[in-house]
C-alpha positions in Angstrom: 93.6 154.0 83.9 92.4 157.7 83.0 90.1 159.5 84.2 89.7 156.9 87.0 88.0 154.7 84.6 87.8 151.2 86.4 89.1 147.6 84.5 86.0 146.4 84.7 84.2 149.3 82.6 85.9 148.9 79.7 85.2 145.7 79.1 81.4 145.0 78.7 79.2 143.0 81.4 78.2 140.1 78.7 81.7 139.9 77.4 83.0 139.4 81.2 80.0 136.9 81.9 81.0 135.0 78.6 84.6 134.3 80.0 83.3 133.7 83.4 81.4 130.4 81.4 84.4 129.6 79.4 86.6 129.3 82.2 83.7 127.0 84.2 83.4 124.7 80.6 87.5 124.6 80.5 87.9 123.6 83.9 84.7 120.4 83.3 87.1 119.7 80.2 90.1 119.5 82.2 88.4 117.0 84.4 87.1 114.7 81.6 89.9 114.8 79.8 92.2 113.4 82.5 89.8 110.2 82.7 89.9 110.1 78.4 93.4 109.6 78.2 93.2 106.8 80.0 92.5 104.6 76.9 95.7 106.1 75.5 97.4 103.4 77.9 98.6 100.6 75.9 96.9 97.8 78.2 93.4 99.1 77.6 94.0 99.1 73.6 94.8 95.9 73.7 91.7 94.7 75.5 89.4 96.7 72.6 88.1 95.3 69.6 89.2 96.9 66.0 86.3 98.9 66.0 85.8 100.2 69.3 90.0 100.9 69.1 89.7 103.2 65.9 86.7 104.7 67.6 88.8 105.4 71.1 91.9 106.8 68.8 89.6 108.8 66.6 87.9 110.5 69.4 91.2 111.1 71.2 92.2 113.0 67.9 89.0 114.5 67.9 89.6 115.8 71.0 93.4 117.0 70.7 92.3 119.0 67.5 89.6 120.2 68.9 91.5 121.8 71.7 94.2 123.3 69.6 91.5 124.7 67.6 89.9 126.6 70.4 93.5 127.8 71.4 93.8 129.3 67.9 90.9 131.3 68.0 91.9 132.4 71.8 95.1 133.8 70.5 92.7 136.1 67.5 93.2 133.5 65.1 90.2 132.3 63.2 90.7 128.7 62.6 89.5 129.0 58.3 92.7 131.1 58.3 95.2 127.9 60.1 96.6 124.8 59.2 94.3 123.5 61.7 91.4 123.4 59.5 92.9 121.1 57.0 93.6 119.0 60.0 89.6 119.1 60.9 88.7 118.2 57.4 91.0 115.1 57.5 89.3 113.6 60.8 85.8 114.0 59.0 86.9 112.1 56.6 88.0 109.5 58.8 84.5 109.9 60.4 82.8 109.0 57.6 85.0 106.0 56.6 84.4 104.7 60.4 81.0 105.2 60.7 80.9 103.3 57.1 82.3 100.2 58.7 80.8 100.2 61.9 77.4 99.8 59.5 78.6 97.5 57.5 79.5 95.2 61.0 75.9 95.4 62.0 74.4 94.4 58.5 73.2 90.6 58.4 75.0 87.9 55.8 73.5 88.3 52.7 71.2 85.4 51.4 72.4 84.5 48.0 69.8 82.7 45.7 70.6 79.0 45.5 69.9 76.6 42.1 68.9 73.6 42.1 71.7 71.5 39.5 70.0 68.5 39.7 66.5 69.4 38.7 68.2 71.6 36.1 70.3 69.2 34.3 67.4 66.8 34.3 65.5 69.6 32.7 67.8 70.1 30.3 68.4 66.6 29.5 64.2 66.3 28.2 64.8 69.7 26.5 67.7 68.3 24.5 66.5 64.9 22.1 70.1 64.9 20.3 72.3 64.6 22.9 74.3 61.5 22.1 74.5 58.7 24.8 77.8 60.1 26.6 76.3 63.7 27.1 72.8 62.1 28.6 74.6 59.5 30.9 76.6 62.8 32.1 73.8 64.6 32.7 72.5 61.3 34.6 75.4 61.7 36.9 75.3 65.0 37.6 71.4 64.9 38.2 71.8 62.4 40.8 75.5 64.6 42.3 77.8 62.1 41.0 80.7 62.7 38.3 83.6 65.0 38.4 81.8 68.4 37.2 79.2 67.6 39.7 81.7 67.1 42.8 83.3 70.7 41.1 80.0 72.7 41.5 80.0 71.1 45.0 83.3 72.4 46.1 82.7 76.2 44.4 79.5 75.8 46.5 81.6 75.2 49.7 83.9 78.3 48.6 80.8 80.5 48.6 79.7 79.8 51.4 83.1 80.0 53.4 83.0 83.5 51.3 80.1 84.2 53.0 80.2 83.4 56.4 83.5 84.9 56.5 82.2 88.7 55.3 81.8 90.1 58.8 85.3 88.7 59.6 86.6 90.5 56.7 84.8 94.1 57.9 86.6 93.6 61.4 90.0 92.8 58.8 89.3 96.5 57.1 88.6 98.2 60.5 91.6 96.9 61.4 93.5 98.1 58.4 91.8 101.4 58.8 92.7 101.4 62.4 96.5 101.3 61.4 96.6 103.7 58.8 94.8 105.7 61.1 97.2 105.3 64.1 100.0 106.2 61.6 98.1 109.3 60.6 96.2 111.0 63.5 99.3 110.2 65.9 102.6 111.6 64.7 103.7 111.2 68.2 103.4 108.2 70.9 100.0 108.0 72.5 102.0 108.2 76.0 103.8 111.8 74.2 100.3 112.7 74.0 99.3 112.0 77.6 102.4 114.0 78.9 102.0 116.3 76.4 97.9 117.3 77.9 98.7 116.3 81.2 101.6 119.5 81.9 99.3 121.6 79.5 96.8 121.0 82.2 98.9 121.8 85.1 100.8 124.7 83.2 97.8 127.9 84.2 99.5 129.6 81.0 98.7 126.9 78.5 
């Protein structure tokens, strides 16, 4: 340069140090991220439950985003000013939506208050004098569970229930769901594109 000025004058000390540390960080990330992409393999998705799937798919997004983002701003783009952002704001949201399910998998069946039909119709039988002799021998029946309406409140009984004990299958049902609109939209390409993709961005040093 001029005046015999040296490279490493112009730019500052801290700003030289700064890189120094990015470069260490990028090379730890380069040797992570070779073992994350592993559960972009198609065997070890299959082995994973809903749940921990959309958690291994939204972390790998995560991750890809993440990465591009940091190449923006590299190139003197702030990433407010890209596409990228939007992209950022969409995987929060899918965030959110996860974490929501995940919580609702670890909540306990809810205990749902039960009545009593046969004390009840027998209460109501002594509360009612005029009921005429059809309407008390019904409410005979259903006091001691026999009679068609009884063996109806029996079988909506069995229906709750069966609701019931099937509500932390049905949050495994919407993870699931979530999992494949998610795979349809935080993966425009194959998850094996993806790997090839990182894997020569790695091995290209001008990436």
């Amino acid at each position: 340069m001029e005046g015999g000025v040296r490279d490493s004058a112009v730019v500052p000390e801290k700003v030289m140090d700064s890189v120094k540390t990015t470069l260490e960080n990028v090379e730890q990330v380069q040797t992570h991220l070779i073992s994350l992409l592993s559960i972009a393999e198609p065997e070890v998705l299959a082995q994973m439950q809903p749940l921990q799937r959309a958690q291994s798919m939204l972390l790998l997004a995560r991750v890809t985003t993440t990465l591009f983002a940091l190449k923006v701003r590299c190139s003197g783009v702030h990433p407010d000013d890209h596409p990228i952002n939007t992209e950022l704001e969409r995987l929060s949201l899918y965030q959110d939506k996860l974490e929501r399910f995940i919580g609702l998998s670890k909540e306990p069946l809810k205990r749902s208050t039960t009545l009593n039909y046969q004390a009840a119709t027998r209460f109501i039988e002594h509360s009612l004098p005029d009921l005429t002799q059809d309407q008390k021998q019904s409410m005979r029946d259903i006091s001691r569970g026999k009679g068609p309406k009884m063996q109806q409140l029996e079988r909506n009984l069995q229906k709750k229930r069966k609701y019931q004990s099937s509500e932390k299958q049905s949050v495994q049902i919407a993870a699931k769901e979530f999992l494949e609109k998610a795979a349809r939209g935080l993966n425009s390409l194959p998850l094996w594109s993806i790997k090839a993709r990182f894997t020569c961005a790695l091995n290209d040093p001008n990436s």
